[in-house]
Structures are given as C-alpha cells and as structure tokens.
C-alpha positions as CSV (number, residue, x, y, z in Angstrom):
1,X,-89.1,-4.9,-119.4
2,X,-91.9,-4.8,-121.9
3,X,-90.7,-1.1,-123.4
4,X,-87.2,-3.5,-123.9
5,X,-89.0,-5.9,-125.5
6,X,-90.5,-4.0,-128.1
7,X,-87.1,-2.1,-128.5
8,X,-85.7,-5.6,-129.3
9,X,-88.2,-6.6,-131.3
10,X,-88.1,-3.4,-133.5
11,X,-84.3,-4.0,-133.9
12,X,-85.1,-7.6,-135.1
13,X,-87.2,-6.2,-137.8
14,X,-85.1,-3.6,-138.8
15,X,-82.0,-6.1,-139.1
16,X,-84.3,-8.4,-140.7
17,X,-85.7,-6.0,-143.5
18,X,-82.2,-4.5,-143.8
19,X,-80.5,-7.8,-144.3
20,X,-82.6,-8.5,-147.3
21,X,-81.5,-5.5,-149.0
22,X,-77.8,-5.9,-148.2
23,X,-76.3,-8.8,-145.8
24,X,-73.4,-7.8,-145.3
25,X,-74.5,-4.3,-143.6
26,X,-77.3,-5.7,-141.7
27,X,-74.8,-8.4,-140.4
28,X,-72.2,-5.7,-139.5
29,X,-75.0,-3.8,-137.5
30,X,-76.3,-6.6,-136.0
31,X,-72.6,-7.3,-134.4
32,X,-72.6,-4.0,-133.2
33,X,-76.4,-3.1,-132.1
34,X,-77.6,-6.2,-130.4
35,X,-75.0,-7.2,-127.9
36,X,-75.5,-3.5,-126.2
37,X,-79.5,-3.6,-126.9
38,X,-79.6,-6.7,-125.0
39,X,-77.2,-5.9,-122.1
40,X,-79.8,-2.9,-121.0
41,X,-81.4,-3.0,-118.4
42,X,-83.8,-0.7,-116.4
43,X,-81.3,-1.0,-112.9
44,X,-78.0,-1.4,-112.2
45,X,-74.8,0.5,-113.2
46,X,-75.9,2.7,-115.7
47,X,-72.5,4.6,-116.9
48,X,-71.1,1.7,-118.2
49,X,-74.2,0.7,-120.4
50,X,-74.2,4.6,-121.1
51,X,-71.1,4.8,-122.6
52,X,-71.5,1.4,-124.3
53,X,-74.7,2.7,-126.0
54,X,-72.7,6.0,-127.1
55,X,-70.2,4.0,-128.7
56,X,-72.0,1.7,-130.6
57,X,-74.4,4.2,-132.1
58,X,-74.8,3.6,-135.8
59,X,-73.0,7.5,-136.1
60,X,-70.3,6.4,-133.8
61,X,-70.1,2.9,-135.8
62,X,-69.6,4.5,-139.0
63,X,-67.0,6.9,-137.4
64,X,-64.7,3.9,-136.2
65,X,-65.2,1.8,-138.9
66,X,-63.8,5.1,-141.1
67,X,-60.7,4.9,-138.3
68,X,-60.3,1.1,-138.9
69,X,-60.6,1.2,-142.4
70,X,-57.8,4.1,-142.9
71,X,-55.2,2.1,-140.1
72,X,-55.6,-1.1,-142.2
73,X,-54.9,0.4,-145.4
74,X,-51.9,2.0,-143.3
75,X,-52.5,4.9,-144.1
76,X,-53.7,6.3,-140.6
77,X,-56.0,9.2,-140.7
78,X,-56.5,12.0,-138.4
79,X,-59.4,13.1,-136.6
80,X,-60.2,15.9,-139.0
81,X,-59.7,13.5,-142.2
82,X,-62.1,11.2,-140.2
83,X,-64.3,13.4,-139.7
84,X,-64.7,14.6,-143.7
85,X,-64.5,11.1,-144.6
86,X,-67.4,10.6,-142.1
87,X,-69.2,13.1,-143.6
88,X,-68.4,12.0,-147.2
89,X,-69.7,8.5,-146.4
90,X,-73.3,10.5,-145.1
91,X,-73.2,12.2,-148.1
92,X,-72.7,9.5,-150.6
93,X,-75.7,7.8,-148.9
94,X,-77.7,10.8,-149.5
95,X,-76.9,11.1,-153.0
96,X,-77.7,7.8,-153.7
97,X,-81.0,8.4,-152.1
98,X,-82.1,11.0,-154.3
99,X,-80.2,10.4,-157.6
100,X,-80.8,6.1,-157.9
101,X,-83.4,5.8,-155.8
102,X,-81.4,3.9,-153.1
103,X,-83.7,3.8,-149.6
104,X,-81.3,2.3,-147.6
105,X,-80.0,5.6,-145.6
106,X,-83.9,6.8,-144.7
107,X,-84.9,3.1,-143.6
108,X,-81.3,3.0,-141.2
109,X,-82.2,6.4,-140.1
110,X,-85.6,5.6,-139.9
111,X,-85.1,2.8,-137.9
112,X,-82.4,2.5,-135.8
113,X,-82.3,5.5,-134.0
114,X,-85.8,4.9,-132.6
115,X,-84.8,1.9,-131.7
116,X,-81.8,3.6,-129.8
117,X,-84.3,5.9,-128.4
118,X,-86.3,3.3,-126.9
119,X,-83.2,1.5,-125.3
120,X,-82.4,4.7,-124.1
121,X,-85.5,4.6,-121.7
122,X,-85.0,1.2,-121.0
123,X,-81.4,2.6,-119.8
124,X,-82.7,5.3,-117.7
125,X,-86.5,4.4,-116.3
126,X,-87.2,4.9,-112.7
C-alpha cells in the first residue's frame, strides 16, 4: 500500500504542476488517470484492473480521444487515419518542444508513465 501511495501522490503533483500550465489538459487527465490509479490494488481480480489500466494510458487516451473527436465532427475516421492523426498529434507536441520552447510533452512523458509504472506494481505485487 505504501508503493500506491507514493504512486498517488506523484500523480497529484503531476496533475497539479500540469494544471498550472494548462487546466483544461490536466483536468481531462485527471478524469481519466485517477479513477483507475485509485481502484488498484495489490489483490483481487487483476484482469479487469489490467485492462482498465491499458485503456486509460495517456497513449491510449490520446488515441480515443482522436476517435471521439473525428465521430463528433461526423466525419468518422478509420483506424489507419487514427492512427496518423495519433501520430500527428505526437508530433506537433514534439515540434513545439523544440521550436517554442513548449515543455509540456517531456513533463507528461516525464511524469505519467512513471506514475503508470508504479501502479503497475501496485497491480501485480505478490
């Protein structure tokens, strides 16, 4: 439980510092990274908490939300349009790293999937 604890509390600071550099992105990851982060637990059924960890991966976020946003434009993409769209958004993030100066890719990649990590061993621990 402690290895949980500081997985949660890393998460807090990560939303925290990434609210303050843009709300509405740390709010939209906090609605999808804490309800899983808190629901693991070291015992129980771990499939279900498996596969609720793979989806709401920040990868797997950014994936979905590419899905959503093409079906409510109505124009429905496939899975290979997601997919370069996907990649495009990745992209753009990079570029904006490098050209304006914009952190806020490294500190997401920097943060949250440590955090993931560490819920991940919560997950599985014996």
């Amino acid at each position: 439980m402690t290895l949980k604890l500081v997985a949660l509390l890393a998460l807090a600071l990560l939303l925290t510092c990434l609210a303050l550099l843009n709300f509405s992105l740390g709010f939209l990851l906090a609605v999808t990274l804490v309800p899983p982060a808190a629901a693991v637990r070291p015992g129980g059924h771990r499939l279900p908490l498996a596969l609720l960890l793979i989806l709401t991966t920040p990868g797997v976020s950014l994936f979905l939300a590419v899905l959503v946003e093409r079906e409510l434009l109505e124009a429905p993409a496939g899975l290979g349009e997601a997919w370069q769209r996907f990649l495009a958004a990745l992209g753009q993030g990079l570029l904006q790293d490098h050209l304006y100066g914009a952190h806020l890719s490294p500190l997401l990649a920097l943060g949250a999937y440590p955090c993931w990590l560490l819920l991940w061993n919560v997950l599985f621990w014996k």
